[in-house]
N, C-alpha and C positions, 0 to 999 in steps of 0.2 A: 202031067204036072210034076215039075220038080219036088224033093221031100225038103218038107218047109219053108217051103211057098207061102200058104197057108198063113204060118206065123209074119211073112215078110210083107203078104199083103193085108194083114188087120194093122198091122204096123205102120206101112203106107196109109192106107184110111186115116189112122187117128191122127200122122202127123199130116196130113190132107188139111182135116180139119179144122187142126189148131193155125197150120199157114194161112186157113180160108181167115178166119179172124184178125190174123195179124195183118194180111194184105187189104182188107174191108177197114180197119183201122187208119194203114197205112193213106190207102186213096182217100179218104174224108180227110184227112190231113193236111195231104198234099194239095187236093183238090179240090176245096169245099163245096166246089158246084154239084158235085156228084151227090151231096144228099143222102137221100133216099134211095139213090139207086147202088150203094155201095157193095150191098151184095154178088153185081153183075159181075167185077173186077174180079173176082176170087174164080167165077165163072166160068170166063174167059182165059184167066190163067190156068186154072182145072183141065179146061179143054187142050192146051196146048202139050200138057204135060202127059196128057191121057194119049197122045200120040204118039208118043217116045218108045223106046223100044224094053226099055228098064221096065222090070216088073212091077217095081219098088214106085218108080217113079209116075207107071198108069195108075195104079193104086192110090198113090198123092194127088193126083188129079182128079179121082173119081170123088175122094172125101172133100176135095175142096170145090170140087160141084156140086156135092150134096149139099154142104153147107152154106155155098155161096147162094141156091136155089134155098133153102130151107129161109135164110133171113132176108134174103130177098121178097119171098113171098108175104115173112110176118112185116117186114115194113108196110107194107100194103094190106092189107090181113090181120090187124091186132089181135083177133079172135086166135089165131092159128100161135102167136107170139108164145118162144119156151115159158116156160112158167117155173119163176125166181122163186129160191127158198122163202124170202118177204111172204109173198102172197101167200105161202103154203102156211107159214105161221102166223099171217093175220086171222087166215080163213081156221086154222084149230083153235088159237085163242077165243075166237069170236064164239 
């Protein structure tokens, strides 16, 4: 393992991420048939990236597979769904 690698691939991950939402955005947009399934795009594009030879760039693929699975599943799953500061402060109000 290269030295700071490490740092390049949490780096990778979080920008993974944030592409998985921008891209799950972008498809509902463009495509509103996709729905519910908007998750998958991010997926799909995670995967392609995950097979690149850039470290930076597997690393971007795996965060935007994580995330494109993770909302993918809470569209079907509300139980599983992140949980918004809202609800965190309805629920200590209450």
């Amino acid at each position: 393992m290269k030295k700071g690698s490490g740092i390049a691939a949490a780096g990778g991950l979080v920008v993974g991420g944030i592409a998985a939402n921008f891209v799950s955005k972008q498809a509902a947009t463009m495509v509103p048939a996709v729905g519910k399934y908007s998750g998958a795009v991010p997926i799909i594009v995670g995967w392609l990236l995950a097979g690149m030879k850039n470290d930076i760039a597997k690393a971007a693929g795996a965060g935007m597979i994580a995330v494109g699975g993770a909302n993918l599943v809470a569209s079907f799953v509300p139980a599983v769904a992140p949980v918004s500061d809202q609800v965190i402060t309805d629920a200590v109000i209450k």
